[in-house]
C-alpha positions, 0 to 999 in steps of 0.5 A: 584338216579343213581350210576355213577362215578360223585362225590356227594353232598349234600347241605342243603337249597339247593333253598336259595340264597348261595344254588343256587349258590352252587349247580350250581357250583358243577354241573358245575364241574362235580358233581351229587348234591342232593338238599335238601329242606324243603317240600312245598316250591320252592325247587321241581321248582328249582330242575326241571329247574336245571335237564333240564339244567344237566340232570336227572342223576346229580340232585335229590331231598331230602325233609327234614324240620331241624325244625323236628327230625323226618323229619331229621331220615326219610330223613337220612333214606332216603339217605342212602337206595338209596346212597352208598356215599356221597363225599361233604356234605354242611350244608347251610341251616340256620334260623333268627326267628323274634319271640321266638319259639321251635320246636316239641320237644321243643327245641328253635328254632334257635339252632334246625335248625341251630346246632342239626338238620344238625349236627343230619343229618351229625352223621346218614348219617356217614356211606355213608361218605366215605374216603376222604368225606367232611362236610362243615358247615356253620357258622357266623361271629356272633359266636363270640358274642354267649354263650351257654345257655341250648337249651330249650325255653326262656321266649318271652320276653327276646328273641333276634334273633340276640342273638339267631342265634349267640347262635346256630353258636357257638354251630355249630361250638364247635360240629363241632370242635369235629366231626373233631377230632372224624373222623380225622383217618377216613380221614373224614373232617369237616371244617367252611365256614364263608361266611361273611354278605351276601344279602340274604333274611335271612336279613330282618330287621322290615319293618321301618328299612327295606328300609333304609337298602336296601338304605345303607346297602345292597349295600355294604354287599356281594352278594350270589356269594361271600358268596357262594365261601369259601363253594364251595373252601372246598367242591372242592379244593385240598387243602383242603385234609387233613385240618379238624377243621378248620374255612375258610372266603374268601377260607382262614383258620382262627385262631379261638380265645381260649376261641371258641376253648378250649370252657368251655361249650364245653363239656356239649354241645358234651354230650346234642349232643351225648345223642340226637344222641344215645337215641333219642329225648330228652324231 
């Protein structure tokens, strides 16, 4: 990873729908972009068409899979060996399980991929964010239906993937809230980009319910351009310095009710966080 003067980013599911796009519009204007990727999937082709298109110079490649802690602290590891600053990065990547699983560390798998592992990605890779750095968390507009449960597995039987993907959005979005406040002085921002119901693949419904959403559903839900545009807004626009803690749909703040922003579980959430951070993976 080269040392020029474009500034950088990174972006998280870098080879899904919204990641694409994203990373075809950074590159578009001007910037270096590390596109990272989970290992053995399609994310070293699109990486390859995207270096004949900008060159060598302006595209890398990070492998990370955020449903392991360990491939997080290599990968961290990793970037700050070869990097000296970040200036953008993006939290796309994101999952919407259809069975109940955990993770290596036994952690339910949706709040592993979706919260504790980017938000563990983002607090190791702090020392290349510089002044003036941006971290754009992707959220959902289903964090308004989540509650905070404790993050181990639940019985298979009471799962609900709906119910867990707007659990582990919630939990995105209170930590996201404290980071911001924790680096503000640094001049660091943290903001959300609800991108609203897009079509990407991570809309899949059981295979009986599947065509008849592709017939009524998909064609009025956004496409990955749309739902591509409120992260790309906060990584690049100007104005968006000096804004931090802030949720944005459609490139516009929001005003996040009080019972998400003055969370009761807010705290107990910040701590499991914290102790994941500073002492390792929690068992």
């Amino acid at each position: 990873m080269n040392s020029n003067k474009n500034p950088v980013a990174l972006i998280t599911g870098a080879n899904g729908g919204m990641g694409r796009v994203i990373c075809q519009q950074l590159l578009l204007s001007g910037y270096r972009v590390i596109l990272s990727c989970r290992p053995h999937g399609n994310g070293p082709g699109f990486c390859q068409s995207l270096i004949c298109t900008y060159g060598r110079e302006r595209v890398d490649l990070l492998e990370m899979d955020l449903s392991s802690f360990d491939s997080v602290r290599k990968a961290a590891g990793l970037l700050m060996e070869k990097e000296k600053r970040i200036d953008v990065l993006i939290n796309n990547a994101g999952m919407l399980g259809w069975k109940a699983e955990v993770s290596e560390k036994a952690y339910e798998m949706h709040n592993t991929v979706n919260c504790l592992a980017p938000m563990l990605f983002t607090w190791l890779v702090k020392p290349i964010l510089t002044e003036e750095s941006r971290v754009v968390n992707t959220v959902s507009v289903m964090l308004r239906f989540g509650k905070i449960p404790d993050f181990f597995p639940y019985p298979p039987e009471k799962f609900n993937r709906f119910e867990r993907y707007s659990c582990s959005k919630l939990a995105l979005t209170l930590i996201s809230l404290r980071l911001a406040e924790l680096w503000k002085e640094e001049k660091i921002w943290v903001n959300m980009a609800d991108p609203g119901i897009v079509n990407t693949p991570i809309i899949k419904l059981h295979k009986w319910i599947d065509p008849l959403t592709d017939v009524l559903f998909r064609p009025v839900i956004r496409q990955a351009p749309r739902g591509a545009s409120t992260a790309v807004f906060l990584a690049m626009d100007p104005s968006v310095n000096g804004k931090t803690g802030t949720l944005f749909r459609d490139c516009k703040p929001l005003r996040l009710p009080a019972r998400i922003s003055a969370h009761t579980d807010a705290d107990r959430v910040w701590s499991f966080f914290i102790t994941l951070c500073t002492y390792g993976n929690q068992q």
